[in-house]
Each structure stands twice: as structure tokens, then as C-alpha cells.
C-alpha positions in Angstrom: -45.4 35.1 27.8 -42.9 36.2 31.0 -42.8 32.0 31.9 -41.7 31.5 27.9 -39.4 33.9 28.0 -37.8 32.8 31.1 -37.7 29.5 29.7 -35.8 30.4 26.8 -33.4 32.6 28.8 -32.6 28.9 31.1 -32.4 27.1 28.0 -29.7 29.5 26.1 -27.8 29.7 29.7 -27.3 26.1 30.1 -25.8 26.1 26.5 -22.3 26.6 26.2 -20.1 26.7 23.1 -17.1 23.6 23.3 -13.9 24.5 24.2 -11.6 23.5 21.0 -8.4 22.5 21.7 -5.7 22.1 19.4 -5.3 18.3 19.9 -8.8 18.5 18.8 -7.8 20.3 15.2 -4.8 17.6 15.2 -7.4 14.6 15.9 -9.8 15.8 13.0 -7.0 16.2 10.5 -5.6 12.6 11.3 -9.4 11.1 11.1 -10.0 13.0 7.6 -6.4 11.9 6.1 -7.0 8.4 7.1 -10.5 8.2 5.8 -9.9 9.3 2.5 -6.8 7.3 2.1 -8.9 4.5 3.2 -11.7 5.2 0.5 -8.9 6.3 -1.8 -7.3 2.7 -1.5 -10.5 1.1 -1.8 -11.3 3.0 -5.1 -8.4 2.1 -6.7 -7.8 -2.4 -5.3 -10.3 -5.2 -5.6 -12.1 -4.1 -2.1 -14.3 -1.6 -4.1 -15.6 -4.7 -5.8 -16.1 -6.3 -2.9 -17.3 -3.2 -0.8 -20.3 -2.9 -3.5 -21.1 -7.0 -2.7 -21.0 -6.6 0.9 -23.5 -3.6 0.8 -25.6 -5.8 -1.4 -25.3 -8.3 1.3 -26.1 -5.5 4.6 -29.1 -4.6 1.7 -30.3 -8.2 2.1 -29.7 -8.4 5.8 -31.6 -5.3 6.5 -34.8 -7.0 4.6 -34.2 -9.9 6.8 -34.7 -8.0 9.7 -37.7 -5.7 8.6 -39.4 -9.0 7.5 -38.4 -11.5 10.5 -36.5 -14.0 8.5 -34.9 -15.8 11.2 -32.6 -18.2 9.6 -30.9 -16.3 7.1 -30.5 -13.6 10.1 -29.0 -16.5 12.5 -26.6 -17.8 9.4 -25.3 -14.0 9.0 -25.0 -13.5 12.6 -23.1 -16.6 12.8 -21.1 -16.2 9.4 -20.0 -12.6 10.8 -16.6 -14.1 11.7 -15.8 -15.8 9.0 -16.6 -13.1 6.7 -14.4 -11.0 8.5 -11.4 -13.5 8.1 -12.1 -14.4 4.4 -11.9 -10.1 3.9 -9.0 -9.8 5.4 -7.5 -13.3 3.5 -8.6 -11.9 -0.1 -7.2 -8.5 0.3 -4.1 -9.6 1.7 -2.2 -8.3 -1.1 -3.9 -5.1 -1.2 -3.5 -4.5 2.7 0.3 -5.4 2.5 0.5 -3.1 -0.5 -1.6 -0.2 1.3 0.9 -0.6 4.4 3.8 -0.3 2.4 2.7 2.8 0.7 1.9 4.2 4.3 5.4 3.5 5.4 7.2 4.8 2.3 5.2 8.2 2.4 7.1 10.9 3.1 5.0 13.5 5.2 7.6 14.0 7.6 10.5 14.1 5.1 8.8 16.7 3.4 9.1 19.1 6.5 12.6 18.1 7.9 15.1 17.3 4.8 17.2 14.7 6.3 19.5 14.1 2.5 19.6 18.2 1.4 23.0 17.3 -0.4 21.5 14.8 -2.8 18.4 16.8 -3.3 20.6 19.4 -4.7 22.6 17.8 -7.2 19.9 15.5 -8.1 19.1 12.2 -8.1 20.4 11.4 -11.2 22.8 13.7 -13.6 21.6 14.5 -16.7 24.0 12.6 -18.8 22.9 9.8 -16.9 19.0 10.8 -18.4 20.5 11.4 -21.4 22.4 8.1 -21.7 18.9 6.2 -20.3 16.8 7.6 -23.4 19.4 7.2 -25.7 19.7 3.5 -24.5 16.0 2.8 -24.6 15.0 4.4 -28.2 18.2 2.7 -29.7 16.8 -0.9 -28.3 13.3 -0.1 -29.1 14.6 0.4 -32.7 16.9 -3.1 -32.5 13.4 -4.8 -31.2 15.8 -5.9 -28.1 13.8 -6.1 -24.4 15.0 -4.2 -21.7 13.5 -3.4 -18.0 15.1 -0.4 -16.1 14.3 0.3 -12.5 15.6 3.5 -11.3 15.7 3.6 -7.2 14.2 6.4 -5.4 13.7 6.9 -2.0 12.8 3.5 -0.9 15.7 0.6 -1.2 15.5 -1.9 -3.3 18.1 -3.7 -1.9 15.7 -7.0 -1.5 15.2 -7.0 -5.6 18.8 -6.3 -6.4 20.3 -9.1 -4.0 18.1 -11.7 -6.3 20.5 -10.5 -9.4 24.0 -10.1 -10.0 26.0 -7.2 -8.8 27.3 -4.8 -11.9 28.1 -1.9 -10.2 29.2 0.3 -13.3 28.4 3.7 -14.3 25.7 4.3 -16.2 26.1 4.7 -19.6 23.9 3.7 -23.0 26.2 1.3 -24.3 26.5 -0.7 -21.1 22.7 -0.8 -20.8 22.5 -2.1 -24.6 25.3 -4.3 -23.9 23.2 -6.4 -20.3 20.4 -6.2 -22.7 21.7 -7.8 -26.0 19.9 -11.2 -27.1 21.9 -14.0 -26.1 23.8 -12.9 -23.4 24.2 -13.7 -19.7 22.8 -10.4 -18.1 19.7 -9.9 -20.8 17.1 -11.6 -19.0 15.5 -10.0 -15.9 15.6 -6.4 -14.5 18.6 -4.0 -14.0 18.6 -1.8 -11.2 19.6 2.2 -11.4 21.1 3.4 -8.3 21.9 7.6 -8.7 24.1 7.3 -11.8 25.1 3.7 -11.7 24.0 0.8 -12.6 24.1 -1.4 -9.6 22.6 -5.0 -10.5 21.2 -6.6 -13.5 19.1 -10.1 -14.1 17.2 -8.7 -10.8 13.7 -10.6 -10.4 10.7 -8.5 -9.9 6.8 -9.4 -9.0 4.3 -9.5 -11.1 1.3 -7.1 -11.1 -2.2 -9.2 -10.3 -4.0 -5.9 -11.9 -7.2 -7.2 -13.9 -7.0 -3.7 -15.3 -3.8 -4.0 -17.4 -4.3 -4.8 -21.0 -4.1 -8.6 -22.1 -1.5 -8.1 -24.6 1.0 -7.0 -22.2 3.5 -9.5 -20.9 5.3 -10.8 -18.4 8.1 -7.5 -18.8 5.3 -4.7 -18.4 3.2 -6.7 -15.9 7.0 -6.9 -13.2 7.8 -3.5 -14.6 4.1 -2.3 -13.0 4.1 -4.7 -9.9 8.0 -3.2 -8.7 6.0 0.2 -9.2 2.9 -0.4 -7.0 5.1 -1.9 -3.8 8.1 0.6 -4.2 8.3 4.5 -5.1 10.7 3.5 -8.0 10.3 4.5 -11.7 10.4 1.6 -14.2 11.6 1.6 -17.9 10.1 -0.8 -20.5 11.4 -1.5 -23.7 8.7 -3.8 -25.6 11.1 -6.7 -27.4 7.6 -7.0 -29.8 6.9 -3.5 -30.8 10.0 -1.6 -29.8 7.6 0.9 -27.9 8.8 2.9 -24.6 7.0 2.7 -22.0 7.3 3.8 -18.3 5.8 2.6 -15.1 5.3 4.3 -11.6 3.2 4.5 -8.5 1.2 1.2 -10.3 0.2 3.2 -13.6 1.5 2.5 -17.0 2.4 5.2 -19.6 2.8 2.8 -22.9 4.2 4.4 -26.5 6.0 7.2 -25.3 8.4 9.2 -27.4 12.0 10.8 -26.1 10.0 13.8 -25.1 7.5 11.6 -22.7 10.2 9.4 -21.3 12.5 13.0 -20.2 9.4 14.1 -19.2 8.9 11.2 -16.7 12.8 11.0 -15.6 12.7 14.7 -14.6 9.7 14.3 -12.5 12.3 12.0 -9.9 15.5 13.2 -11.0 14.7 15.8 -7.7 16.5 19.1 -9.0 16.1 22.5 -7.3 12.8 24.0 -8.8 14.6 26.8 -10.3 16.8 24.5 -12.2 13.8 22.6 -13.5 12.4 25.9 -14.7 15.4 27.5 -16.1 15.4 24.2 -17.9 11.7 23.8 -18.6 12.0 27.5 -20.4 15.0 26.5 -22.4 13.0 23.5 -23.8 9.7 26.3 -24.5 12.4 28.5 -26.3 13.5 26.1 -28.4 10.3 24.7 -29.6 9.2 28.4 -30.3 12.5 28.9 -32.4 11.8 25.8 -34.2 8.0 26.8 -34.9 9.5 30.1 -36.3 11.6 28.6 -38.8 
């Protein structure tokens, strides 16, 4: 009993608890951010298609090497490289994107506000907002096509150098005007810039997402690709249906009404949170008056 119990008094002597440091705290944080943006990416892109066939594959591989099987475990051990390559060649799009959004993401912004005088008038005003939806509903009722990409924090400088400059304040009957059938500045993008309208006939890419609906064309499918490689929020006026719809951060929000497409503007327009709520109750208020009556 006495030789257990010194034993056990040795064994809880030589155990120690680990000195944490606060580069340790640091390290875990970075580790957990990056592995759940990476599973988060892979989730949402072709490699979670692919992950699920390459752990069918490591399935397979692991049989091959309870059971012996010699050649198919030399081929994979020889294959390993190439696999490797042809990954990183068919998710090229999906890496470039994932870096992009990575670089554009604004951790750091968030704790040291390097523009505080933009942020507190605005991105845009709200005539600007006003004259956007106004524009949009009265083309949607005209059946007339429009695309309207409104800049936020990263520049889309490279998309509006492929159009012609305009540089004109924003107002609805300019936008109806670069839009109108027939005329020299209707087909392509135009390009919102605070509260001016900086380019028009801009070329965007198009969206490879298998997900979007087959019906949509070439207009919803640039308006979504701008939004999944830039923070921008995209306008589209359907020149078959007349429907509103908005894309951002690669999502589509198809069929909205004035309401919706306020709704989405004044989630960027970047206004001082009280304003948004003085303005959020003035909107409740009103409803409530018109539920009374």
C-alpha cells in the first residue's frame, strides 16, 4: 500500500500544468478562424463535391491497404502528385475567389476606421437610394434591362475602365436614359460610385454557379459573378419579366418589391446606427398608422 502510494505521489509530481501564453490564445484563434473559413469555403464552391470523391477515394485506398492490393496502392502512390496538381487546376477559380475574399475582408478596418468622414454621411445619400428605386421599378414597368453596380469598399476601377466614363450625378432619369433600348450606353453595366454615376457599358464576369436557376441570363449570371469577386451590391432589372432583383456576396434576391430593394441599399449605404434606427422606427410608425386606418 505505502509503495502505491508513493508511486502515485511521483507520478502527480512529475505532472505539471502548461504554461499558457498569450501567443498561445493568439495561435488558437488564427488556427480556428482559418479552419472554418476553409470548411466554410469548401461548403459553399465545387471542392465539397470533390472533397466527398476524394474521401471515397482515401475509402478505397484504405481497403487496398487492409487487403494488400499492391497495384492499385503503387498507382495511388504514384498518382499522388498529379492529383495534387489537377486539385489545385480545377479549383483555380474557387482558390482565386477565396483569396480575394480574404484580402477584401475587413477585420482590421473594423477596429481602426481609417475613412470615419464617409462612414458618417453615408455611402450613398438618400436621394441617391431614392432616385435608384425609382429608376429600377419605372424600367421594370417599361420591360427595359438595366444592371447597377454600386461600389463599396473594394475598387472597381478594373470593371469601370472596360466602359465609358459618364461621371454624372445620380439621378433616375439619367439611369432610364443609359438604359433606353436603342441607345449607345444601354448594353453592359453601369457603375455607382457614392452618389454618381461613374461609367456605363462596363463588362462584368459571368457566374460559373451550377446553382443559379436555368432561366436566368446572361444579366443576372454578370450581376452575381461581380458580387462573388467584389464586396459590391448589384441591381437587376429583368428586360423579360420587369422583376427587381439584387445581387451580393454571390447570392441572389430575385422579385423584390420597393420595400426589399431599400431594404438591401440601406444594408451598405453605411449610416450611423442611430440614424438607421431613427429611420427604421419612422418606417414601423408608419405602417402602424396605416394598419390603423
Amino acid at each position: 500500500m505505502g509503495q502505491l502510494a508513493n508511486f502515485a505521489s511521483a507520478y502527480v509530481n512529475r505532472l505539471h500544468m502548461p504554461v499558457v501564453r498569450w501567443t498561445d490564445v493568439v495561435e488558437i484563434l488564427i488556427i480556428s478562424f482559418l479552419v472554418y473559413q476553409i470548411v466554410l469555403w469548401i461548403k459553399n464552391t465545387r471542392a465539397w463535391s470533390l472533397l466527398r470523391g476524394i474521401i471515397l477515394i482515401m475509402a478505397l485506398i484504405l481497403l487496398a491497404a487492409i487487403f494488400n492490393m499492391t497495384t492499385i496502392l503503387w498507382i495511388a502512390e504514384n498518382m499522388l502528385s498529379l492529383v495534387v496538381i489537377a486539385t489545385v487546376v480545377v479549383l483555380q477559380p474557387e482558390l482565386r475567389r477565396a483569396l480575394e475574399q480574404l484580402g477584401r475582408t475587413n477585420f482590421f478596418a473594423s477596429l481602426v476606421p481609417f475613412d470615419s468622414s464617409r462612414d458618417m454621411g453615408g455611402r450613398f445619400s438618400d436621394k441617391t437610394m431614392q432616385e435608384m428605386i425609382k429608376a429600377c421599378f419605372e424600367m421594370g414597368k417599361a420591360k427595359t434591362g438595366a444592371l447597377i453596380v454600386v461600389e463599396q469598399n473594394q475598387s472597381l476601377s478594373e470593371y469601370e475602365r472596360t466602359g465609358i466614363e459618364v461621371d454624372g450625378l445620380l439621378t433616375s432619369q439619367l439611369l432610364i436614359n443609359i438604359f433606353e433600348h436603342n441607345t449607345p450606353l444601354h448594353d453592359g453595366a453601369v457603375i455607382v460610385r457614392e452618389n454618381r454615376v461613374v461609367s456605363a457599358t462596363c463588362y462584368l464576369p459571368l457566374s460559373d454557379n451550377m446553382d443559379l436557376s436555368k432561366e436566368l441570363g446572361t444579366r443576372h449570371r454578370a450581376g452575381v459573378g461581380i458580387s462573388e469577386v467584389t464586396d459590391s451590391l448589384t441591381i437587376i432589372v429583368s428586360e423579360e419579366t420587369g422583376h427587381v432583383s439584387v445581387a451580393y456576396e454571390g447570392a441572389l434576391s430575385r422579385n423584390l418589391d420597393s420595400e426589399g430593394l431599400k431594404g438591401k441599399l440601406l444594408m451598405i449605404q453605411n449610416k450611423p446606427l442611430e440614424e438607421k434606427k431613427r429611420r427604421l422606427w419612422k418606417g414601423r410608425t408608419k405602417n402602424e398608422k396605416e394598419t390603423d386606418s
